[in-house]
C-alpha positions in Angstrom: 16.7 -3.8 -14.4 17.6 -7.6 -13.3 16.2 -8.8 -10.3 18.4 -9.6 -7.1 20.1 -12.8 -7.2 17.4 -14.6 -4.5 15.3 -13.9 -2.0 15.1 -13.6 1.5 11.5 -15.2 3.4 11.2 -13.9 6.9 8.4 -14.9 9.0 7.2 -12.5 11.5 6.0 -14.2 14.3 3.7 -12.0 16.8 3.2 -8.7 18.3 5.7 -6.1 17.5 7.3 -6.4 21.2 8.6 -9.3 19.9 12.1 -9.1 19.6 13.1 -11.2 16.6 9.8 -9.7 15.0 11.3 -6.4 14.8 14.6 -7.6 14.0 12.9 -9.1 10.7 11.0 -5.6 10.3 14.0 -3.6 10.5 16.1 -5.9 8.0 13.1 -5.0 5.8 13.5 -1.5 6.8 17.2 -1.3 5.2 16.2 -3.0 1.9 13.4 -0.3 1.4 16.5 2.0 2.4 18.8 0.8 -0.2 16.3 0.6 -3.1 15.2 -2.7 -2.6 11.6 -4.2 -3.1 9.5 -6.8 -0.8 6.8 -8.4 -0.3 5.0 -8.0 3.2 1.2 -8.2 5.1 -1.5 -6.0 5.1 -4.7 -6.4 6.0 -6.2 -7.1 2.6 -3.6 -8.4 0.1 0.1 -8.8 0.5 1.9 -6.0 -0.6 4.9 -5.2 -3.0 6.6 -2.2 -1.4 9.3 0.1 -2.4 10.5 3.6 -0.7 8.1 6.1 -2.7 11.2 8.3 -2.6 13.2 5.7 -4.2 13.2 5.9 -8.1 15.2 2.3 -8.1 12.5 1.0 -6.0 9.9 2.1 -7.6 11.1 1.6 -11.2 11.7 -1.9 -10.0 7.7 -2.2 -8.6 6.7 -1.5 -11.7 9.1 -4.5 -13.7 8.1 -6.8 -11.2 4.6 -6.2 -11.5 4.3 -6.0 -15.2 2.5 -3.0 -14.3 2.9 -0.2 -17.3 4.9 2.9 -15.1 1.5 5.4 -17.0 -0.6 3.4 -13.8 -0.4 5.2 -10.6 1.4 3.2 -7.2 -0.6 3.4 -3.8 1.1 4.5 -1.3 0.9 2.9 2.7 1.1 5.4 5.7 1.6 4.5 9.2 -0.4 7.7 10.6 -2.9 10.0 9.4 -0.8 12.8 10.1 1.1 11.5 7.2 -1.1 12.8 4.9 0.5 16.4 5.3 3.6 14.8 3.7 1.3 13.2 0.5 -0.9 15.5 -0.1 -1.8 19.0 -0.8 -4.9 19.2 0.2 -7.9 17.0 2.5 -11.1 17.8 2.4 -13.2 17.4 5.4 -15.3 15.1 4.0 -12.1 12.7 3.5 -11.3 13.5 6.8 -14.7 12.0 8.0 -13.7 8.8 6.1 -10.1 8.9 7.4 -11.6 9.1 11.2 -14.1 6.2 10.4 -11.7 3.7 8.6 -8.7 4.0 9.0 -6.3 2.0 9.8 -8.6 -0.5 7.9 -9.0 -1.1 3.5 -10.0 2.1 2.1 -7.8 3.7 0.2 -8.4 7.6 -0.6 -7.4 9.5 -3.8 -5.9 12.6 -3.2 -4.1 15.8 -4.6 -0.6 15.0 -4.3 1.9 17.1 -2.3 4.7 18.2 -4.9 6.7 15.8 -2.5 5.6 12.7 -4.3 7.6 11.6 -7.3 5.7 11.6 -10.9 6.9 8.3 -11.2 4.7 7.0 -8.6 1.5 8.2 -9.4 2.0 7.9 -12.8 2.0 11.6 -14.0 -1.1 12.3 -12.5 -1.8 15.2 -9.8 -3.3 12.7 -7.6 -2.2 10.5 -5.2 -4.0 7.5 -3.4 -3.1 6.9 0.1 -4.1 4.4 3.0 -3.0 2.9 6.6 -3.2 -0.6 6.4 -4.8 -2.5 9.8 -1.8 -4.3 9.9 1.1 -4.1 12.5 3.8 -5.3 10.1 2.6 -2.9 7.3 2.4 0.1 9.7 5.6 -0.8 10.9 7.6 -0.7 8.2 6.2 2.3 7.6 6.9 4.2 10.9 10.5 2.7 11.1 11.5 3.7 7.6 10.1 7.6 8.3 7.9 7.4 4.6 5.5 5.8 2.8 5.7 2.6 1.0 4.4 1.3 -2.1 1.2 -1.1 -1.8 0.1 -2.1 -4.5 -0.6 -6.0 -4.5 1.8 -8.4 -4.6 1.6 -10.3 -8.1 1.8 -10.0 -11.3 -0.7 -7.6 -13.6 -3.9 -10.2 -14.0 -2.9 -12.5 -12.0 -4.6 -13.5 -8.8 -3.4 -11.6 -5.7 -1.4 -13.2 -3.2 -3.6 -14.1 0.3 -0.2 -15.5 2.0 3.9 -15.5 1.7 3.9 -18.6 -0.3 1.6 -17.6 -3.4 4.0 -14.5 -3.3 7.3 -16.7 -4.0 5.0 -19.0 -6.4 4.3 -15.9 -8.7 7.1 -13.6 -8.3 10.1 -15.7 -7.3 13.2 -14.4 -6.6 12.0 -11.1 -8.3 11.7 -9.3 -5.2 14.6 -8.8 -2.3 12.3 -10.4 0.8 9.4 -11.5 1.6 8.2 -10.6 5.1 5.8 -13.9 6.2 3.1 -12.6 8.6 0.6 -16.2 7.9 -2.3 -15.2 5.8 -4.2 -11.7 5.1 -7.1 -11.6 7.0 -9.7 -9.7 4.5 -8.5 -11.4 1.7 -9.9 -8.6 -0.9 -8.7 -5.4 -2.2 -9.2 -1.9 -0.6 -12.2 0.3 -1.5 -10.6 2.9 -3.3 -13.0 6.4 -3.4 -12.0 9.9 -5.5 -11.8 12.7 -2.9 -10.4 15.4 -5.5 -14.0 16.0 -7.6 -16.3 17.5 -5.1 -18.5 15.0 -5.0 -17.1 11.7 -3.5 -16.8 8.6 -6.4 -16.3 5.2 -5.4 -13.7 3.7 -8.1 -13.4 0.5 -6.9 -15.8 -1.4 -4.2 -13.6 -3.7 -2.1 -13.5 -4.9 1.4 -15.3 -1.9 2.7 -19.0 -1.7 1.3 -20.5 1.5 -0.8 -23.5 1.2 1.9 -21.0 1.3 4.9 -19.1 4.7 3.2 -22.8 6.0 2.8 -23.8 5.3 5.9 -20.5 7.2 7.7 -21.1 10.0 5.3 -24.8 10.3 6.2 -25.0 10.9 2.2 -25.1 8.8 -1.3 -22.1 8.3 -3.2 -21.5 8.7 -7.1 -21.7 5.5 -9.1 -18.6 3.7 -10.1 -16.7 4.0 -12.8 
């Protein structure tokens, strides 16, 4: 699937009461609408984001990326209550992590509502979901009405992108916009835990520290894998 012709860098410039701010958002908004892909702000990594409901989108996520379409997509949610419309079940212990960090970088994996497309969590029965602590992530979220892709925005093996610009060094005009919200404050991936085996298993330690999930859950964690 060829890439758009160019791309589009809009800098977001403050709080979301900002009026040209959510003008940018909401141009954003109808590229997610029409298939599109972009590049946008979260609180860990920038972001390459597609309408999950989109196979376009999504099919284009994975080109961009280089990422083999067998990988699952994270998806972004601007609400907890979201998570009725991802996935089919939460167990209370996920909901003590979802109370304790969220918005913020952990990112939870789920069973998946039948809702969600097998092309975005690769074929799997699972799902991994988050709320970024970002106003521009949530935002894009909450206007469009459904989760987004998150996944980070660079190529497969590459470094991740910390700002707007070392998103248009490594992708180009692959993607339809780039929303510029200055640099990503954690810098470092989510902490991505299991939530569908019973026991809780970290499978990735990121921003959010394995003693800081063990100290919310009052309880030790399975090793990584």
């Amino acid at each position: 699937m060829p890439p758009p012709e160019s791309h589009q860098t809009h800098v977001y410039p403050g709080p979301m009461s900002a009026t040209a701010g959510t003008q940018q958002i909401r141009e954003a908004v109808e590229v997610l609408r029409r298939g599109g892909v972009i590049a946008f702000p979260t609180d860990t990594l920038y972001g390459l984001g597609a309408w999950a409901f989109s196979r376009e989108g999504v099919e284009r996520t994975f080109v961009i990326k280089g990422r083999p379409s067998s990988m699952a997509l994270p998806l972004l949610l601007a609400e907890a209550s979201q998570l009725a419309d991802v996935a089919a079940e939460v167990p209370e212990v996920a909901w003590t992590l979802v109370r304790r960090f969220w918005p913020g970088a952990l990112t939870l994996v789920l069973r998946k509502s039948p809702a969600i497309p097998d092309l975005v969590t690769g074929g799997e029965p699972t799902v991994a979901v988050r709320i970024p602590d970002h106003p521009v992530a949530r935002e894009l979220v909450r206007l469009l009405g459904a989760p987004i892709t998150g996944t980070s925005a660079n190529r497969t093996g590459a470094p991740p992108a910390r700002t707007a610009q070392q998103v248009i060094e490594q992708l180009g005009d692959a993607v339809d916009l780039v929303v510029d919200g200055g640099e990503c404050p954690l810098g470092s991936p989510s902490t991505v835990v299991d939530c569908t085996q019973g026991a809780l298993r970290i499978l990735r330690e990121g921003a959010i520290s394995r003693e800081a999930l063990e100290e919310a859950l009052g309880a030790p964690l399975s090793a990584t894998r």
